[in-house]
RODO-2510 file (C-alpha; in nm, 4 decimals, decimal comma):
residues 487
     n   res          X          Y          Z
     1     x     0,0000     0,0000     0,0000
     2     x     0,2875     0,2279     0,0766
     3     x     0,4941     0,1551    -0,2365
     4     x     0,1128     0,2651    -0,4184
     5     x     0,0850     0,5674    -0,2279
     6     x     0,4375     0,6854    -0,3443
     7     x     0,3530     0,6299    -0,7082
     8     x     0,1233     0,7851    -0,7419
     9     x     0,2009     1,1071    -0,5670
    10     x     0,4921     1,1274    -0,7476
    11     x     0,3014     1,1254    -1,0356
    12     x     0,0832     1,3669    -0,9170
    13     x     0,4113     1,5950    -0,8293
    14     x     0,5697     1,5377    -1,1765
    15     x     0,2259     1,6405    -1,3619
    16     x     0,2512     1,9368    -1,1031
    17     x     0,6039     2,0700    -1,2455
    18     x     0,7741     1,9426    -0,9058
    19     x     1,1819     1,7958    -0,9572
    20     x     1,3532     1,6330    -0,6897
    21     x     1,6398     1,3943    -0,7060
    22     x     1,4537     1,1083    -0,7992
    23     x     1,7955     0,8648    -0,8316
    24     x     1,9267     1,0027    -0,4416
    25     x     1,6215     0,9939    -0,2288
    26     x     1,3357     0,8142    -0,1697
    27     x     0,9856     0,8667     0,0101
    28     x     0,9027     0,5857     0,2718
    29     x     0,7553     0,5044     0,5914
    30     x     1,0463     0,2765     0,7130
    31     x     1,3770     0,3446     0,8487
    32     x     1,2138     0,7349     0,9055
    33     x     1,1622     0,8749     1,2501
    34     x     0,7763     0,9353     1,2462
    35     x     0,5259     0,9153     0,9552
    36     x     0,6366     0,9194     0,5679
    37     x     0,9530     1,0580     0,5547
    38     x     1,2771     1,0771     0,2869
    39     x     1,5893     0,8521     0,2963
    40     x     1,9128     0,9389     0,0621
    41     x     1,9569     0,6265    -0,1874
    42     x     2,2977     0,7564    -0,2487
    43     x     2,5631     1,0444    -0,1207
    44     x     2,4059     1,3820    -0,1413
    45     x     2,6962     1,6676    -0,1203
    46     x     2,6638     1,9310     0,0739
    47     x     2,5053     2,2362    -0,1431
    48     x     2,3166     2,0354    -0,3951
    49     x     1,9893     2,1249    -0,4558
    50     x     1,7464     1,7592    -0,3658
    51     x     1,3798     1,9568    -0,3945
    52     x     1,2254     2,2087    -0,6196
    53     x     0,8472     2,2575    -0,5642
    54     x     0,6347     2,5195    -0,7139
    55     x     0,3125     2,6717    -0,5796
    56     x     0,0968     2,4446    -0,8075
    57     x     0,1894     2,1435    -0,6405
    58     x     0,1395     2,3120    -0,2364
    59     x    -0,1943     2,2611    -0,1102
    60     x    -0,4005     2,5309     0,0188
    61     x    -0,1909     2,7428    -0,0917
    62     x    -0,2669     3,0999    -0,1060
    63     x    -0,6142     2,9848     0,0811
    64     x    -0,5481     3,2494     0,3878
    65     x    -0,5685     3,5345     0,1097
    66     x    -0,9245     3,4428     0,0247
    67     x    -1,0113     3,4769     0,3643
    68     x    -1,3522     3,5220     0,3667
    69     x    -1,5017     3,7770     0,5676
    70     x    -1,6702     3,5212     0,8105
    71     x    -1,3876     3,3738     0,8749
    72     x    -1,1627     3,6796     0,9552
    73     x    -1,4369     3,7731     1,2042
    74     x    -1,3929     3,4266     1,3568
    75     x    -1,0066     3,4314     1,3167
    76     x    -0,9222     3,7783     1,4012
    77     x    -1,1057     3,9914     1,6355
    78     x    -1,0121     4,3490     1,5172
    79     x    -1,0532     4,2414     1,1660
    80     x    -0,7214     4,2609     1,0186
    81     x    -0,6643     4,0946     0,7024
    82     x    -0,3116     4,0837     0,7770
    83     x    -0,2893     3,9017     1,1009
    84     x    -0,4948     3,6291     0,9988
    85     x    -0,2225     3,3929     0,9159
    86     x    -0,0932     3,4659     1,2438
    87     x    -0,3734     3,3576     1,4544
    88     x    -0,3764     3,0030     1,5872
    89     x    -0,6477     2,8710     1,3426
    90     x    -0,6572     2,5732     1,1211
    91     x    -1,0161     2,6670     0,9697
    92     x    -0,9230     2,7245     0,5805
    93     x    -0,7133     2,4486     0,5643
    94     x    -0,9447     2,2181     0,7739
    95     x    -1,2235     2,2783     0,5844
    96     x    -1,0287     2,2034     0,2543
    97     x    -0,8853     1,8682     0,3479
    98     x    -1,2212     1,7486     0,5208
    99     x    -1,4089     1,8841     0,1600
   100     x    -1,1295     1,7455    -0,0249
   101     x    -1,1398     1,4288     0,1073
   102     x    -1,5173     1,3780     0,1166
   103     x    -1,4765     1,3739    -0,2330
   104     x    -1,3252     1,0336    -0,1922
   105     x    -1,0038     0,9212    -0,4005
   106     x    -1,1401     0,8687    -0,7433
   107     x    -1,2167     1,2419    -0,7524
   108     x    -1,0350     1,4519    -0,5273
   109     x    -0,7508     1,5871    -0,7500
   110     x    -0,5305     1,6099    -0,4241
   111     x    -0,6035     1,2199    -0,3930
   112     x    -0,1968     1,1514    -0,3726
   113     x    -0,1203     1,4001    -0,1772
   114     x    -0,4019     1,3780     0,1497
   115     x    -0,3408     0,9597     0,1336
   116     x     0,0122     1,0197     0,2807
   117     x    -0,1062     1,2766     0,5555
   118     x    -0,2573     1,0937     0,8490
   119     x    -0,5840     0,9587     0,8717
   120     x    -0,7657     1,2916     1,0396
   121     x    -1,0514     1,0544     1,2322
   122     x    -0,7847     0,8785     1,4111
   123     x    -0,5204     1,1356     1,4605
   124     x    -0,4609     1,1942     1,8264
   125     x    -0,0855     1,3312     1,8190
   126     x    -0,1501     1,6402     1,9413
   127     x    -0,2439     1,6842     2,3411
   128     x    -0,5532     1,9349     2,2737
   129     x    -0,7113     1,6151     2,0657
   130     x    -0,6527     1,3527     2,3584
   131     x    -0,9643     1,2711     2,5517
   132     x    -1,0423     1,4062     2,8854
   133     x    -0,8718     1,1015     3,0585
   134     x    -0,5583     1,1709     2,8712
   135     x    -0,5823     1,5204     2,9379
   136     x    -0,4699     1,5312     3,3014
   137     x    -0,0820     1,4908     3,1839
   138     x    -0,0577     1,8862     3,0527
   139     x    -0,1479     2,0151     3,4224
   140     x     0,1197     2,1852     3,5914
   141     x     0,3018     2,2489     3,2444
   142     x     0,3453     2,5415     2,9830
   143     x     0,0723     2,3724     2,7896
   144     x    -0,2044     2,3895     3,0544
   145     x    -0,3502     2,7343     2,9816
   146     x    -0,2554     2,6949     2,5697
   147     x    -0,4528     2,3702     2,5175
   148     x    -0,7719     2,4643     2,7540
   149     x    -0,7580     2,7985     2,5283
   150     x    -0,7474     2,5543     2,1632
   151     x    -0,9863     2,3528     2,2677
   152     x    -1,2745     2,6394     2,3392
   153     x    -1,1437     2,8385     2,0217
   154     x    -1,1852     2,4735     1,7833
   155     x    -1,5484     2,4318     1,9606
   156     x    -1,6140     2,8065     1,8867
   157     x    -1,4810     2,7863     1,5734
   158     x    -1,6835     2,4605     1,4730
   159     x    -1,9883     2,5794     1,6036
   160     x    -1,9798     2,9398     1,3778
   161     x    -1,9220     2,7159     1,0513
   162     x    -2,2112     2,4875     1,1372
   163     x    -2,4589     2,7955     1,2388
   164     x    -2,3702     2,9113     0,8838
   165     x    -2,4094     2,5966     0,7148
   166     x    -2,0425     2,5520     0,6277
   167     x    -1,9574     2,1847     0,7376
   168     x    -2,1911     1,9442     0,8777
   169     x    -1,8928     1,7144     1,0297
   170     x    -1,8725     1,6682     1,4224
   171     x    -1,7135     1,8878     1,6396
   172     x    -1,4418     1,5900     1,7111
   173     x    -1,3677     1,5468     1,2945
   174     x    -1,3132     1,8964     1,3286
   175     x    -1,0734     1,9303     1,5606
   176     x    -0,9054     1,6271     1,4074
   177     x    -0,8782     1,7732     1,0908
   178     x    -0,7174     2,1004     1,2295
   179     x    -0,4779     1,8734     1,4054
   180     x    -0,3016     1,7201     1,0687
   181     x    -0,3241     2,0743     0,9704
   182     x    -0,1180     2,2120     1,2376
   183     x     0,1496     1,9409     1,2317
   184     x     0,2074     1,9466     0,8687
   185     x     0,1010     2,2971     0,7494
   186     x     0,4343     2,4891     0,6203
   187     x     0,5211     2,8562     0,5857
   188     x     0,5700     2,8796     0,2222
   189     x     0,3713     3,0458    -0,0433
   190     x     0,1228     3,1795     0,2610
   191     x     0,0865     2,8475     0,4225
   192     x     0,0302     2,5267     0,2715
   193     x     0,0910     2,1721     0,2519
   194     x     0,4433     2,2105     0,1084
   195     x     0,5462     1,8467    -0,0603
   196     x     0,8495     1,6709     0,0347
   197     x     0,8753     1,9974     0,3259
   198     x     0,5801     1,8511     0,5624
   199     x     0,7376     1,5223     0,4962
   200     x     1,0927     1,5650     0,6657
   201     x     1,1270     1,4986     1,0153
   202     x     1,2783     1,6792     1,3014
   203     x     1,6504     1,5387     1,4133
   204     x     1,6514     1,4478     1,8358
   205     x     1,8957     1,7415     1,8377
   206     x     1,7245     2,0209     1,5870
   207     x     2,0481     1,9752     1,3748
   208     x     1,8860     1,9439     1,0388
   209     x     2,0773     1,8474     0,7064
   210     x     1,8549     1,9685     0,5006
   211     x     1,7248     2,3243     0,4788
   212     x     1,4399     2,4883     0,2561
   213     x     1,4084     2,7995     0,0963
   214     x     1,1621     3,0239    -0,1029
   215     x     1,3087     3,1711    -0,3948
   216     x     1,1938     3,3353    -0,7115
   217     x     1,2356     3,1907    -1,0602
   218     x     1,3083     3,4115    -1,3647
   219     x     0,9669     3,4035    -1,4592
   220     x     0,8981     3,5540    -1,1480
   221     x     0,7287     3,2591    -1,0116
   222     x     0,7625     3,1481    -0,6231
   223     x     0,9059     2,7908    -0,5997
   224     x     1,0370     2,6168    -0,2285
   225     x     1,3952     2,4703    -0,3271
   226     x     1,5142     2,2646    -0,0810
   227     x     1,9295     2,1896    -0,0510
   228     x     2,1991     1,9901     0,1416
   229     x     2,3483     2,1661     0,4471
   230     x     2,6187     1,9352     0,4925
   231     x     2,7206     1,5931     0,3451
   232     x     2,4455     1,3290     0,3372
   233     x     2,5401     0,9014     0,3803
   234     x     2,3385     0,6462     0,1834
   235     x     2,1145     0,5401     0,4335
   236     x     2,0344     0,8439     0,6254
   237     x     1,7109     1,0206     0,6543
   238     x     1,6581     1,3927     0,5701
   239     x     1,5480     1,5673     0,8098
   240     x     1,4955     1,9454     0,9165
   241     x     1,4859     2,2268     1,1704
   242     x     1,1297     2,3052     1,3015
   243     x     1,2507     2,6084     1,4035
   244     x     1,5700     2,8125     1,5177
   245     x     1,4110     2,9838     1,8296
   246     x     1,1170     2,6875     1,9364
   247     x     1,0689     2,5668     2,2940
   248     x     0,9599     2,2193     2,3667
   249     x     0,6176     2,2924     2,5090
   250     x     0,5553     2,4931     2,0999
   251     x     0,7145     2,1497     1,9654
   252     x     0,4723     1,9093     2,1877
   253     x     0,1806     2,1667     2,0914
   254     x     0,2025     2,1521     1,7378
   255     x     0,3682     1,8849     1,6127
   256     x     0,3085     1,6276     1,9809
   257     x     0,6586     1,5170     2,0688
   258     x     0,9519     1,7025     2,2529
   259     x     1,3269     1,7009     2,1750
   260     x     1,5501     1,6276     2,5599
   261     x     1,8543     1,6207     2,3473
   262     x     1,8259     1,9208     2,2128
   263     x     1,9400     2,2809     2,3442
   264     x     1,5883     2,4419     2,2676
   265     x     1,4466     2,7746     2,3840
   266     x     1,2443     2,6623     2,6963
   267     x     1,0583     2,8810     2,8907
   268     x     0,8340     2,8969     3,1839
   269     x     0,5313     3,1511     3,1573
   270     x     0,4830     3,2633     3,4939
   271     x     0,1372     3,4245     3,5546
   272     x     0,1660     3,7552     3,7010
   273     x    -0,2219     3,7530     3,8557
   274     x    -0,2408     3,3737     3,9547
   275     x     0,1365     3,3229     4,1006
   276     x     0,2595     3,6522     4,1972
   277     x    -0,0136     3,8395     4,2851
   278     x    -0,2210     3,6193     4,4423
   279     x    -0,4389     3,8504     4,6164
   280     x    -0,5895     4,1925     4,5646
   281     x    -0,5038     4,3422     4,2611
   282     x    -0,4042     4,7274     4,2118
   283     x    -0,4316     4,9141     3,8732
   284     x    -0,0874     5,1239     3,9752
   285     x     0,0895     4,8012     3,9923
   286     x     0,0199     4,6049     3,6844
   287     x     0,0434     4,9694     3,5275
   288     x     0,4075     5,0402     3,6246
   289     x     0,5242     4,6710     3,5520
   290     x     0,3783     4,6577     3,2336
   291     x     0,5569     4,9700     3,0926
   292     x     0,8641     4,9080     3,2801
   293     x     0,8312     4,5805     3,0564
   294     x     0,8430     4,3453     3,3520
   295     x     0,5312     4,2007     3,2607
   296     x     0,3871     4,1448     2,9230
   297     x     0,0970     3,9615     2,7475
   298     x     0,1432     3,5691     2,7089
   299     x     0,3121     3,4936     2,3614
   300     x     0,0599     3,2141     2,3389
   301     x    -0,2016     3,3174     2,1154
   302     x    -0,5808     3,3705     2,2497
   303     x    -0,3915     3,4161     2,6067
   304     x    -0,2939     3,7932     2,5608
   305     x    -0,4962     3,9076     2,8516
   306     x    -0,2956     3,7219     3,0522
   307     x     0,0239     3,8951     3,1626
   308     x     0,3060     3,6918     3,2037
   309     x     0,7082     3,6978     3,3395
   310     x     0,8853     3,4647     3,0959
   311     x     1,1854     3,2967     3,2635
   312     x     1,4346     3,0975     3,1053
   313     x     1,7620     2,9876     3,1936
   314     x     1,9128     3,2893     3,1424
   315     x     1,6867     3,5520     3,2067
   316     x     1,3274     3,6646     3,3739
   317     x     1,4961     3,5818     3,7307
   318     x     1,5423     3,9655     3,7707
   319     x     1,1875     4,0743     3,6400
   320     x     1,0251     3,7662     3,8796
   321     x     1,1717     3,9655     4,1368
   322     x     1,0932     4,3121     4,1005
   323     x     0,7637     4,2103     4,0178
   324     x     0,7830     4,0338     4,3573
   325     x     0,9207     4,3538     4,4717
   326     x     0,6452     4,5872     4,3608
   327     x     0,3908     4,3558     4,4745
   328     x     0,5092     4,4014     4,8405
   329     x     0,4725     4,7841     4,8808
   330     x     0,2112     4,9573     5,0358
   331     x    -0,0847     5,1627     4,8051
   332     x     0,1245     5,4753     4,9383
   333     x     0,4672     5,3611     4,8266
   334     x     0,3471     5,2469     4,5138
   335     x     0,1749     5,5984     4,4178
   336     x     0,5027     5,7616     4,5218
   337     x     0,6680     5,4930     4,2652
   338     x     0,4150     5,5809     3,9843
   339     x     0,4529     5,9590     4,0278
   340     x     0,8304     5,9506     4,0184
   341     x     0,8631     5,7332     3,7211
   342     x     0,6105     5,9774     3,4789
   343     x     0,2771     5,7572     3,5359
   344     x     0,0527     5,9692     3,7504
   345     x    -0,0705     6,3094     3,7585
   346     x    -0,2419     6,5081     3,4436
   347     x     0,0488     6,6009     3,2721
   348     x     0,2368     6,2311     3,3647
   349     x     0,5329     6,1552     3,0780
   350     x     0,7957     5,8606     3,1295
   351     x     1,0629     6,1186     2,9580
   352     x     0,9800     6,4295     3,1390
   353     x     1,0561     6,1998     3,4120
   354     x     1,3580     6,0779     3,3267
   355     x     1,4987     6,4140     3,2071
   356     x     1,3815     6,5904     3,5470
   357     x     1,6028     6,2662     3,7144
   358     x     1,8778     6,3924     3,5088
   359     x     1,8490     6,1397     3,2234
   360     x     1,9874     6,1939     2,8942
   361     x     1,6786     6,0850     2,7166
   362     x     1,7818     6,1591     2,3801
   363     x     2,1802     6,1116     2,4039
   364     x     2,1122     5,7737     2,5065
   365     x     1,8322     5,7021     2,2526
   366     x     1,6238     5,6111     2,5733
   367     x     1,2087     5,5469     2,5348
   368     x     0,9919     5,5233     2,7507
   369     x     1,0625     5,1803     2,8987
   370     x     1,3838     5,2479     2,9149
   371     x     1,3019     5,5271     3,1254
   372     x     1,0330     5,3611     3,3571
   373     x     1,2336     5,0485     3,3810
   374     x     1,5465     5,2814     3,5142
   375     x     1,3269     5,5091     3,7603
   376     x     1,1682     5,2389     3,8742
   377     x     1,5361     5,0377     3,9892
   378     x     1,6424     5,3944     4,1276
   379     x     1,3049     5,3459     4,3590
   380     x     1,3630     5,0101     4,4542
   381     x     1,7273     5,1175     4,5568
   382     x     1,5703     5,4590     4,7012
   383     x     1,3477     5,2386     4,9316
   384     x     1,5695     4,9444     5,0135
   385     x     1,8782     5,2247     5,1479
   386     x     1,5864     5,4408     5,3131
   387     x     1,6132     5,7343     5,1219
   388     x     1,4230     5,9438     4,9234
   389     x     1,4018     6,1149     4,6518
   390     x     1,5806     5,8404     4,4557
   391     x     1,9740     5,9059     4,2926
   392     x     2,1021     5,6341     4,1158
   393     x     1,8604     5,6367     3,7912
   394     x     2,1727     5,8052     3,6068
   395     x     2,3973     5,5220     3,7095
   396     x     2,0729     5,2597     3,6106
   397     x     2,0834     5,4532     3,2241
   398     x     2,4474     5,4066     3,2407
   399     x     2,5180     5,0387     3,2609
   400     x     2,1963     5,0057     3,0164
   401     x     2,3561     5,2515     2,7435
   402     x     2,6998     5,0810     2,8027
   403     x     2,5395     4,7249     2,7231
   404     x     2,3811     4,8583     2,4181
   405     x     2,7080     4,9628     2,2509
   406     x     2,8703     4,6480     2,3209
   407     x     2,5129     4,4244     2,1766
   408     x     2,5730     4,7190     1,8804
   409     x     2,9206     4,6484     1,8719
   410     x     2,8807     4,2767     1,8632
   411     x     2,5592     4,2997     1,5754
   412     x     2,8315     4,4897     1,3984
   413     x     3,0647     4,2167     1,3780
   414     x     2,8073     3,9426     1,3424
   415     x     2,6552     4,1562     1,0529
   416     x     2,2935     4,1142     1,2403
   417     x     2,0161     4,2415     1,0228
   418     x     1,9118     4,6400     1,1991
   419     x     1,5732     4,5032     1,1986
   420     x     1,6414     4,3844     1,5042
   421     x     1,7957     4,6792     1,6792
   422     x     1,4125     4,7612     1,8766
   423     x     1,3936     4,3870     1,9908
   424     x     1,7415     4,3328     2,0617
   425     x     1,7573     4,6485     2,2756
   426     x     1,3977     4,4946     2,4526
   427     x     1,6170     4,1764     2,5370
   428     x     1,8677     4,3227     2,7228
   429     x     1,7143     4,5740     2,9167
   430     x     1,6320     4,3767     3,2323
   431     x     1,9257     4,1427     3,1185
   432     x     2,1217     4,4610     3,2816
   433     x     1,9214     4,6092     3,5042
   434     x     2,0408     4,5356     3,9062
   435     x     1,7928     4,7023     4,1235
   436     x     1,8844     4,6328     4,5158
   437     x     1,5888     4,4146     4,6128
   438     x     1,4764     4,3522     4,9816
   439     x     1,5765     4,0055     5,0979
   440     x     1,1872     3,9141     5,1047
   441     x     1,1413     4,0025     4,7591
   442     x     1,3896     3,7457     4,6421
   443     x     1,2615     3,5071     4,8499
   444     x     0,9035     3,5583     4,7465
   445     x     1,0305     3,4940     4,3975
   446     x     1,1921     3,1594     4,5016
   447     x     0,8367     3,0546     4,6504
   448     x     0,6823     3,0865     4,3297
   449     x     0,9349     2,8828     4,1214
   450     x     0,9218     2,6085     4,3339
   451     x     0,5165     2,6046     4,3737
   452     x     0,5196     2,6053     4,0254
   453     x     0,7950     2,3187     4,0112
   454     x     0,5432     2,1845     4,2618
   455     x     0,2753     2,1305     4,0415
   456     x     0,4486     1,9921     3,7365
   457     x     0,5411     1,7282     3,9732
   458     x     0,1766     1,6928     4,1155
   459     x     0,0898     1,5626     3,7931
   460     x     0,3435     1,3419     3,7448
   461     x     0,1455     0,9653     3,7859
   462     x    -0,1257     1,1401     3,5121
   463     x     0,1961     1,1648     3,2487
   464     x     0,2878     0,8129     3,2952
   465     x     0,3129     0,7116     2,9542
   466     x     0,2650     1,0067     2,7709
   467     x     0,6588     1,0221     2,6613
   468     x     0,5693     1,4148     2,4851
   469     x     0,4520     1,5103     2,8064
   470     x     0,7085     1,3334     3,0258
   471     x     0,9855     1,4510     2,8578
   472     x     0,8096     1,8010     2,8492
   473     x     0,7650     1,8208     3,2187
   474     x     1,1333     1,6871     3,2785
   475     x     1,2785     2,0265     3,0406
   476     x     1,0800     2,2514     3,2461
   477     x     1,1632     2,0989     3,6025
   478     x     1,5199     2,1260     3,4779
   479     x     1,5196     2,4330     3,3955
   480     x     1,3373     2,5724     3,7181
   481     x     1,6289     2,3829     3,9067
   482     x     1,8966     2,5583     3,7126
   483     x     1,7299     2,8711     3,7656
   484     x     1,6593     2,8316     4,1871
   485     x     2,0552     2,7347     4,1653
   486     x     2,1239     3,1215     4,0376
   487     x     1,8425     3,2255     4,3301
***
């Protein structure tokens, strides 16, 4: 059945205008990691070009364009054709493979292609399509908040398509559907079922050896070309990178299995309201943390109202603390706070602030962040030495501005693109900043690390089995331990 399925999409790709290196690789489900996946038949060299698919033979592609408008109200609250394909929303696609499919195989002209995606009635790889039994294994983890979120926004979604007579499948085929979707769904030509590129796996260590790239032929038409990065064995699999900057609990999300081995970009969203707070909460506060960028809005989409301290294993320790700082002054200290660092009053201004503190706003290209995030350590240090009015914001500015010329100095050399100067400059700001904290501050900090390492391992006998989720829970415990070590 295999060998059939292979024939006949590469049929279908070769009527399509799609080239690949028919004599050095092979499509197969054995000897691959997960799923149909490619083997080299022979020695690739590094360099040589293995894939060339054009948008004719991608499917769905160019379907987020044609958004219609009942969608983007369903997709995309504010409306905004443009962030559609950034919204966390299988719906187009969904709706095309379940259509595409009921057509059967005799008819469907995407026949070849859908027969070697996964079966969308049984596909339970992801954890937001487990059953409620399964379910307990994500509590405690990054995933908790993420899937609870999916699975309202699929059952919203599914029940706005059927009010409008747009599918007439069950709310579970649905959510299946948008499952193979998510895992397989590439980047190119506006999102679509990229050939050959939702085929290759993922390495255990993210180091691909094959990488794919959109380029533009002289007729001006978009093709995906994909190349050797390095030398490929007779025997080996081709595999790629899902992503240069991906955490495990993203990798376990969309695609349902984690990577130990490899040195990912974990992170641990710590919620501001539910673990730091965690009592009455003030306007002033969240106010002065959010634009001294202490606090943000998850990065998980659909979870933006909920404001968030990211830690990793290199950073968020300081902004845990001063948020666990902040929360432990009284109402009057914290209006003092606010007033000092341009937030209160009618004529409040984060840069009149910092130039009446003796800031050189525009010498040291500060904004307002920048100058919040400064006052507001000079407060901290004003409070902790029992003084007032604060003194050291110019010394604050000063190791900021002297970090920024050596990041500059460094982009410089590593010939970093300037378009990411703004979010560079966002990255090291707390990276720098050293307020002086009260010893209960930090320790309040510690508390909520290890509560939160507290409930990953609460739910430890509910992962037995689930290796995604095991393996998930084990980065994040690990990386809580490395960063209580720097506590």
């Amino acid at each position: 059945m295999t060998t059939q399925r292979v024939k006949a999409l590469e049929a279908f790709l070769e009527q399509r205008g799609a080239s690949w290196a028919r004599g050095k690789v092979e499509m197969t489900t054995e000897g691959v990691v997960h799923g149909f996946g490619v083997v080299a038949k022979s020695t690739i060299a590094e360099g040589e070009e293995i894939f060339r698919i054009p948008r004719e033979a991608a499917f769905g592609a160019g379907l987020l364009a044609g958004t219609s408008e009942n969608e983007r109200d369903d997709n995309n609250e504010n409306g905004d054709e443009d962030e559609v394909e950034h919204r966390d929303s299988q719906m187009s696609h969904a709706l095309l493979l379940l259509a595409e499919r009921a057509k059967g195989s005799e008819t469907s002209p995407w026949a070849p292609l859908w027969a070697t995606l996964p079966e969308p009635s049984t596909y339970e790889d992801l954890p937001w399509l487990w059953p409620a039994e399964r379910g307990e294994a994500v509590k405690g983890t990054a995933l908790e908040l993420p899937i609870a979120n999916k699975k309202t926004r699929i059952e919203e979604e599914w029940k706005a398509l059927v009010a409008r007579g747009e599918t007439s499948v069950d709310l579970e085929s649905y959510a299946h559907a948008c499952g193979v979707i998510l895992s397989h769904l590439n980047p190119f030509f506006g999102g679509a079922v990229v050939p050959f590129v939702y085929m290759l796996n993922c390495s255990n260590t993210n180091e691909p050896n094959v990488e794919f790239e959109s380029e533009e032929t002289e007729e001006g038409d978009e093709v995906v070309v994909g190349r050797a990065i390095c030398d490929i064995a007779a025997g080996e699999e081709l595999t790629q990178a899902y992503g240069n900057d991906i955490s495990n609990a993203e990798l376990v999300y969309r695609c349902g299995f984690a990577l130990p081995q490899a040195e990912l970009r974990d992170v641990v969203d710590v919620g501001y309201a539910s673990e730091v707070q965690a009592g009455k909460e003030r306007i002033q506060e969240v106010n002065l943390l959010q634009r001294a960028g202490v606090i943000a809005a998850c990065a998980w989409d659909g979870l933006e109202d909920v404001l968030t301290i990211e830690v990793s294993k290199d950073s968020g320790l300081t902004e845990l603390r001063v948020a666990c700082a902040v929360r432990g002054l009284d109402d009057a200290t914290l209006a003092k706070f606010c007033e000092y660092c341009g937030l209160s009053g009618a004529e409040a201004s984060p840069l009149s602030a910092g130039k009446a503190a003796g800031l050189s706003v525009k010498k040291q290209r500060l904004d307002e962040m920048d100058c919040v995030a400064v006052l507001l350590c000079a407060c901290l240090d004003a409070v902790e030495r029992g003084e007032w009015p604060p003194s050291t914001a110019k010394s604050h500015a000063a190791m900021l501005g002297a970090a920024r010329k050596s990041e500059a100095i460094k982009d410089d050399e590593d010939e970093d693109d300037e378009d990411d100067e703004d979010e560079d400059e966002d990255e090291v700001l707390w990276d720098v900043l050293r307020p002086v904290l009260a010893s209960k501050a930090v320790q309040h900090a510690t508390e909520v690390l290890r509560t939160r390492m507290a409930r990953i391992e609460a739910s430890a006998s509910a992962r037995s089995g689930e290796v995604a989720m095991e393996q998930l829970a084990a980065a994040e415990t690990k990386l809580l331990n490395s960063v209580l070590q720097r506590t």
